[in-house]
C-alpha positions in Angstrom: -29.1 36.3 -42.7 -25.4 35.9 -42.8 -23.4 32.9 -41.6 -22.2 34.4 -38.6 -26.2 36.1 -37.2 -27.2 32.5 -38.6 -24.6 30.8 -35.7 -25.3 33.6 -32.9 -28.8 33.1 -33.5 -28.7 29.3 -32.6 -26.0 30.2 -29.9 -29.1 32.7 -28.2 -31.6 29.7 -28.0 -29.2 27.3 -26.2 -29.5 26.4 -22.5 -27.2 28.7 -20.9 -26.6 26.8 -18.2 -25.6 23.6 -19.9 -23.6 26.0 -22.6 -21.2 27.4 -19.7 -21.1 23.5 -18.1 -19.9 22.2 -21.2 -17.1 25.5 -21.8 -15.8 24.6 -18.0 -15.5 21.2 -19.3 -17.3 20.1 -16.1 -17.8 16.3 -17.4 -20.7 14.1 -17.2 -22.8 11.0 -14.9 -22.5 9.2 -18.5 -18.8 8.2 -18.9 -18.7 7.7 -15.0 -21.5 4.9 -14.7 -19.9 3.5 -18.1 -16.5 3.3 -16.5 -18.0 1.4 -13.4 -20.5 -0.9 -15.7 -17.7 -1.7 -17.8 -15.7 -3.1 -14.8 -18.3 -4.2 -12.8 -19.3 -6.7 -16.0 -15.9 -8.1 -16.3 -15.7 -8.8 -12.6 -18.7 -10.6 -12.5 -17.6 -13.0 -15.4 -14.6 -13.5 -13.2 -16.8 -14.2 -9.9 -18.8 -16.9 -12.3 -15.9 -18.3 -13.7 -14.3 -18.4 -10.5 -17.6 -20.2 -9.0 -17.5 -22.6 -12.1 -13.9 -24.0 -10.9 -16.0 -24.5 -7.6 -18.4 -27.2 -9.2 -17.2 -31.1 -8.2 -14.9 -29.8 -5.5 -17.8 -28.3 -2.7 -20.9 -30.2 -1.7 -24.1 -29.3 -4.8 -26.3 -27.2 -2.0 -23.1 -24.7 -1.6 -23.4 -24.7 -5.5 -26.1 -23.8 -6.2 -26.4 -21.1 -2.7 -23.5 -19.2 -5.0 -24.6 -19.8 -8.0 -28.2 -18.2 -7.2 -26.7 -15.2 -5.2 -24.5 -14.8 -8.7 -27.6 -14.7 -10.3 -29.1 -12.4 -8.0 -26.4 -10.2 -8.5 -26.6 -10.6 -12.2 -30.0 -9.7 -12.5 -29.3 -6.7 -10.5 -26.4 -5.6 -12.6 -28.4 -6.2 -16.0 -30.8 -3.4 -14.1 -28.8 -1.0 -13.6 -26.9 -1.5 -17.8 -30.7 -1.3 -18.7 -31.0 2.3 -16.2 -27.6 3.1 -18.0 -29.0 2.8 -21.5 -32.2 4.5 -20.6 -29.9 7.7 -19.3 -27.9 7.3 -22.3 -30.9 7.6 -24.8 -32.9 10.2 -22.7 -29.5 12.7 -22.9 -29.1 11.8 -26.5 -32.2 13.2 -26.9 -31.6 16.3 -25.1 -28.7 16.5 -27.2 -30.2 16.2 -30.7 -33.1 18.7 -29.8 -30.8 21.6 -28.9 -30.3 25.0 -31.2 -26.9 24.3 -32.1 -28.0 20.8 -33.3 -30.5 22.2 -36.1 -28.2 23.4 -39.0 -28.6 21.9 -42.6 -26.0 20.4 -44.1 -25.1 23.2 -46.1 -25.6 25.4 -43.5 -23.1 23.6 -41.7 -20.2 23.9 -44.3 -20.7 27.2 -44.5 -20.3 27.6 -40.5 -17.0 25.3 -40.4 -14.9 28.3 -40.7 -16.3 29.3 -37.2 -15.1 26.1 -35.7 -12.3 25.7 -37.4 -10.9 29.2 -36.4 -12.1 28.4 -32.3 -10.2 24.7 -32.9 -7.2 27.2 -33.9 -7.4 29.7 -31.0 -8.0 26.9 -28.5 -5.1 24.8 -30.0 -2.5 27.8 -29.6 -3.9 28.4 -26.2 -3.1 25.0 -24.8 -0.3 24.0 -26.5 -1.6 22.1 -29.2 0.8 22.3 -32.8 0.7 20.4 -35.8 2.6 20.0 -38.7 1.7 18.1 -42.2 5.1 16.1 -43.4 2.7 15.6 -47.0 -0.8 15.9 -48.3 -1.4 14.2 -51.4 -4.6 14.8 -52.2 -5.5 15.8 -55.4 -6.8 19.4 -56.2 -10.5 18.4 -56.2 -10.0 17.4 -52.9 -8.7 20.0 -51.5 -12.1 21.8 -52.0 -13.9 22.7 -49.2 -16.8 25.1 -50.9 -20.1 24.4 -50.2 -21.6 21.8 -52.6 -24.9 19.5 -53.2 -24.6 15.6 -53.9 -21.9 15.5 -56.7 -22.6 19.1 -58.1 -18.7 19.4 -58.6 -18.0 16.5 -59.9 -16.1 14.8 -57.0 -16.9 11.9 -54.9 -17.7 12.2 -51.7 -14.6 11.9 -48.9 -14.5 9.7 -46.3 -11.5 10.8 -44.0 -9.4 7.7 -42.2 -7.2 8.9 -39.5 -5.3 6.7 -37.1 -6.1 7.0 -33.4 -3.3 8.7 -30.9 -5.5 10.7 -28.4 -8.1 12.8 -27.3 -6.8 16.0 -29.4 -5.8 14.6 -32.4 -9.2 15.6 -34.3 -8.4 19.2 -33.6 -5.1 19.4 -35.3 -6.4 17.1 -38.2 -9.4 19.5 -38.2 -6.8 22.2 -39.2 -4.9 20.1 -41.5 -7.2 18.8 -44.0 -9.8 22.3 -43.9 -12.6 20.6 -45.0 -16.1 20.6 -43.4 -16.8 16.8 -42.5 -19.4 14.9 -40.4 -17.8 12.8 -37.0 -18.5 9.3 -36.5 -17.8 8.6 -32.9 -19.0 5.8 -30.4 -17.6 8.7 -27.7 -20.9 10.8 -27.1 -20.5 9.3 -23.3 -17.3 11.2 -23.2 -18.5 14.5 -24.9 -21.2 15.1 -23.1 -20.8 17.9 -21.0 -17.7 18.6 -22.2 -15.9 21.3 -24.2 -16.1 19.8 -27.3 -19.9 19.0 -27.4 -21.0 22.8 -28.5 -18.0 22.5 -31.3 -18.9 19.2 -32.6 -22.8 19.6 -33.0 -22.1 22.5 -35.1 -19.5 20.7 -37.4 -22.2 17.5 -37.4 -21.6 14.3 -35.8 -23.1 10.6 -36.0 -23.3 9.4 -32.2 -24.0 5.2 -31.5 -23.4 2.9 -28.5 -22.0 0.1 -28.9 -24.3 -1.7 -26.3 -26.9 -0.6 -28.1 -27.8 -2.9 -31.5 -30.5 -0.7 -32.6 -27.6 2.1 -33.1 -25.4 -0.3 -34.4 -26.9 -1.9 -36.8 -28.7 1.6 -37.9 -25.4 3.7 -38.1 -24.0 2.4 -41.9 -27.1 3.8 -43.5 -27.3 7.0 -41.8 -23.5 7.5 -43.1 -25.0 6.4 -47.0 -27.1 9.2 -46.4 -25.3 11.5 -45.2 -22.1 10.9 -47.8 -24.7 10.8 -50.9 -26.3 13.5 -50.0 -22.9 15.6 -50.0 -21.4 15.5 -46.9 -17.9 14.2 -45.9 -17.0 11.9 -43.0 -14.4 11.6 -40.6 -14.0 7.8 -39.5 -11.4 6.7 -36.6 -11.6 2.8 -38.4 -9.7 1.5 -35.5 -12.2 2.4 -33.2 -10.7 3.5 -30.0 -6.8 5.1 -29.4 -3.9 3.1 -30.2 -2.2 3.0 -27.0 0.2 0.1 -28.5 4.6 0.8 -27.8 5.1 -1.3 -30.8 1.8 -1.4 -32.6 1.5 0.5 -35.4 -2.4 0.1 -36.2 -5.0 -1.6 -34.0 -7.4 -3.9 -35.7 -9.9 -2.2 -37.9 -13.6 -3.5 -38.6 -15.0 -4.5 -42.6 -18.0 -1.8 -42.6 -15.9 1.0 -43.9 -15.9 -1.5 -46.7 -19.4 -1.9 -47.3 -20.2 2.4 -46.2 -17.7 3.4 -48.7 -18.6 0.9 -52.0 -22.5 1.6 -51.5 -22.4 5.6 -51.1 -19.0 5.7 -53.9 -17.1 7.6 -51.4 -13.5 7.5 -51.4 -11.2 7.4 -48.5 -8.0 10.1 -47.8 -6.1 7.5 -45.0 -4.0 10.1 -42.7 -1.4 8.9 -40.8 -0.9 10.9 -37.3 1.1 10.7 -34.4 1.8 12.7 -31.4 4.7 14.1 -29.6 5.4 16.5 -26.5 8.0 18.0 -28.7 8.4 19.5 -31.9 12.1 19.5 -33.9 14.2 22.2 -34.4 17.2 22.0 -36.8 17.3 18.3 -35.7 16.9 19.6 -32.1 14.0 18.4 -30.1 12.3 20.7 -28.3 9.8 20.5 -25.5 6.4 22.2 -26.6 3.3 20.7 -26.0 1.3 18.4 -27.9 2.7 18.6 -31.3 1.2 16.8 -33.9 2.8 15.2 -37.0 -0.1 14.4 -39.9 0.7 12.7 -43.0 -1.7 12.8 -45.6 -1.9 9.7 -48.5 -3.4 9.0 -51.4 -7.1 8.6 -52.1 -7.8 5.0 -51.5 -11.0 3.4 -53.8 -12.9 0.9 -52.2 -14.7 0.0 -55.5 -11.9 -1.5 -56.7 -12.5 -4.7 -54.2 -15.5 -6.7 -54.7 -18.2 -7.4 -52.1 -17.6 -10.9 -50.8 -16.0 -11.2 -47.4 -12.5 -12.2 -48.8 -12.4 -9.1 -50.6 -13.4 -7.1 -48.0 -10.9 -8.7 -45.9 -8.3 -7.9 -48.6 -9.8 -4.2 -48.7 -8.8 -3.3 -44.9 -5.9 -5.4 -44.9 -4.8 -2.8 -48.2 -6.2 0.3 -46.3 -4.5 -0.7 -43.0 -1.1 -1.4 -45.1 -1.7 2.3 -46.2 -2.3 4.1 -43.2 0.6 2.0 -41.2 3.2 3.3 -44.1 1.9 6.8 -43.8 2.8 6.6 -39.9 6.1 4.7 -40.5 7.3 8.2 -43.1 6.2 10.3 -39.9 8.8 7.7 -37.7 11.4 8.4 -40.5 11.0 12.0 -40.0 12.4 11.9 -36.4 16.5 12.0 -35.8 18.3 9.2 -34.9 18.8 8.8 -31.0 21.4 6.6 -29.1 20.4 3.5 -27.0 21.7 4.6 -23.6 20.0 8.2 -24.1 16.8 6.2 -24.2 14.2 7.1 -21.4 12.7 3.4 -20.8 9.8 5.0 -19.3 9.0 7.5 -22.1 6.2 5.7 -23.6 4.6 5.2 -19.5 4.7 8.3 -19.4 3.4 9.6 -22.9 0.4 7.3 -21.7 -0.1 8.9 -18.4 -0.2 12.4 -19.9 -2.8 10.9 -22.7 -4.7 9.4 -20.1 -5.0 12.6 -18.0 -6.4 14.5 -21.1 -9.6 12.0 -20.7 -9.4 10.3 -17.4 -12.1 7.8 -18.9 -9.9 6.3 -20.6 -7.3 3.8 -19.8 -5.3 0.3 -21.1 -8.5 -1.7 -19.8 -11.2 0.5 -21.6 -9.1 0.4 -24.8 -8.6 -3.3 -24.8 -12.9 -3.7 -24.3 -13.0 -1.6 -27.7 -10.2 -2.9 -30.0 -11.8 -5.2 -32.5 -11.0 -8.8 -32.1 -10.7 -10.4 -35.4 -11.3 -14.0 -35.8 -9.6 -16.5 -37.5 -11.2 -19.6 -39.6 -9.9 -23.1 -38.1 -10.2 -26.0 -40.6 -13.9 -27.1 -39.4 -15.5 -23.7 -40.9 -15.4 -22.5 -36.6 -14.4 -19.1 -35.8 -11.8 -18.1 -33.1 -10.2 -14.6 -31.7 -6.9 -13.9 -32.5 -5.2 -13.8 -29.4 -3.6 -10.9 -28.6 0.3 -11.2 -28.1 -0.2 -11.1 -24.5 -2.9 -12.6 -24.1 -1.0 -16.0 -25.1 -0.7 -17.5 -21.6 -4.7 -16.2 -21.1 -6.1 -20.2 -21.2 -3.6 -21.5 -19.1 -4.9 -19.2 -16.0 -7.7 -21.5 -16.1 -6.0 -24.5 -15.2 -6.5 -26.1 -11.3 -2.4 -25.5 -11.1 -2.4 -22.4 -11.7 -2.6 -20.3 -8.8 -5.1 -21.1 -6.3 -9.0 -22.7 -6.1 -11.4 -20.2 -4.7 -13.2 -20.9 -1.6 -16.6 -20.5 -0.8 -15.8 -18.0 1.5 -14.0 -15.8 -0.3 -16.5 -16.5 -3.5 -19.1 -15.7 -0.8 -17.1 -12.1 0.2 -16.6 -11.1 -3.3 -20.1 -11.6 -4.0 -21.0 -9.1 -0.9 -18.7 -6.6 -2.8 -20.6 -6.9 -5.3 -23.9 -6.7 -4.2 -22.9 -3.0 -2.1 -21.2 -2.0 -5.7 -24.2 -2.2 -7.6 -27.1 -0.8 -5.5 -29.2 1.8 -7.5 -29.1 5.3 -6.6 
């Protein structure tokens, strides 16, 4: 059977109806009761902070009427995260069972050219350009034929992009060619959406983050995967860097520990994204335009396995990927101050944000890796971020003002409606 009969075939034994949902992008109950757990959990840690500053300053019996109409509340919210992760694993499920979800591996390589050549179409379609300012990958890894565990002779590729946006992994899809596996914590987001149908073709390696099981589980299924042949396409950072002046967001050490054990080496690609492109030093509105900078294979067996080292490995990766986005800043002209628009970057955001409505500056901050720091004791802190400096002092009695009991008690109430099942 060729390639092609061997895709339509698969493409026949789908669901129809949740083929054409997923095409009309119609979205999902996922990301939605994510979006509201997510917030609902940080407002409760509020409300109990809140009711802490209470303690010593109200008679004990109001105390403890909050505090066990918190825990009420609590309990219920822990409910419905426990009905969220059962929905989440039941529609996994569903997912990995369907047709389009059965290829081999090889099979799979030799499909990408059908999904590479939709990501095209559908790129030109909406607007979506790219251009590669150098690729410095060697000649065997260019390669994109279908091979076994090492038959060629190469190592197997892990592929480290930086983060801008929802379509950057199209236009890096086109730039590097090569058939690669997805890592993504996103499947909340891709359910029932356009992209699901493309990416279970291509191959993909879902987890939740809520979920320890997934994980802890994940690294080895990557192993696997890379020494059985396959590539992988990892977003280290682990969400979109929505940062003005940040080049790279924080990245966490298991790349470290995926890429020594399975001998893979990592291609860092630097990307970045514009809603023009330039012409003869002339920028020119067109879209999304993308501007991709491929480096230098990076070898994580040249770092040893003890935590310093592997602190030293993604400091040395992160070095590499935040020069290969500063040569994509020094490809763009020179602008004078007063022609600045001060509300460029608010707005490149808004236009991101509208591309997935999911996310947004509080959802990004939940999945940016807080590194700690080691204090003289052996004790581990969070590095602050730069605005969160001030964050302790909000919890000081001059600070604004002490909560009452009735507005602890009216908060709670909001609550409470909030989070009734369905």
């Amino acid at each position: 059977m060729s390639d092609f009969n061997l895709l339509m075939e698969a493409v026949k034994k789908e669901n129809k109806e949740t083929l054409i949902q997923e095409l009309k992008n119609t979205g999902n109950v996922l990301a939605d009761e994510q979006k509201l757990l997510r917030s609902e959990r940080k407002s409760m840690n509020d409300i109990l902070r809140d009711i802490e500053k209470l303690k010593g300053r109200i008679p004990f019996d109001e105390y403890v009427k909050l505090m066990s109409e918190y825990e009420n509340i609590e309990n219920g919210l822990q409910q419905r995260e426990k009905h969220y992760i059962d929905l989440y694993l039941k529609k996994r499920e569903e997912e990995d069972a369907r047709p389009l979800n059965q290829f081999s591996l090889d099979e799979r390589k030799a499909l990408h050219k059908y999904v590479l050549a939709t990501y095209k179409a559908i790129d030109r379609v909406s607007g979506i350009s790219y251009e590669v300012i150098a690729d410095r990958r060697p000649k065997e890894y260019l390669s994109n034929k279908v091979r076994t565990a090492h038959s060629d002779g190469r190592r197997p590729i892990i592929y480290v992009p930086s983060h801008i946006g929802k379509n950057d992994i199209q236009a890096i899809s086109e730039a590097i060619g090569g058939n690669y596996y997805l890592l993504s914590g996103d499947f909340e987001h891709i359910q029932g959406g356009i992209n699901a149908p493309f990416l279970a073709v291509l191959g993909r390696y879902y987890f939740n983050e809520w979920i320890k099981e997934q994980r802890q589980s994940i690294p080895q299924k990557t192993i696997d995967h890379l020494k059985s042949g396959g590539d992988l396409m990892w977003f280290f950072e682990g969400t979109w860097n929505m940062s003005e002046n940040g080049i790279l967001l924080p990245a966490y050490w298991s790349i470290v520990s995926v890429a020594q054990e399975a001998n893979a080496i990592i291609i860092p690609i630097g990307v970045d994204q514009y809603d023009y492109r330039v012409f003869n030093l002339v920028p020119i509105k067109t879209g999304n335009h993308f501007k991709i900078n491929i480096g230098q294979p990076f070898d994580m067996n040249l770092y040893g396995k003890s935590n310093e080292e592997k602190t030293a490995a993604v400091n040395a990766l992160t070095d590499a990927l935040a020069t290969l986005k500063y040569e994509i800043w020094c490809t763009e002209p020179m602008k004078k101050r007063k022609k600045l628009d001060m509300s460029s970057w608010d707005k490149f955001k808004e236009k991101r944000y509208k591309e997935w409505p999911y996310f947004s500056d509080e959802y990004i901050a939940d999945l940016t890796f807080k590194p700690k720091q080691v204090l003289e004791d052996g004790s581990k802190i969070p590095i602050s971020k730069p605005y969160d400096v001030f964050e302790p002092l909000k919890n000081l009695d001059f600070i604004g003002k002490v909560p009452t009991v009735a507005g602890m008690k009216r908060r709670l109430d909001e609550k409470q409606k909030v989070l009734q099942m369905k």
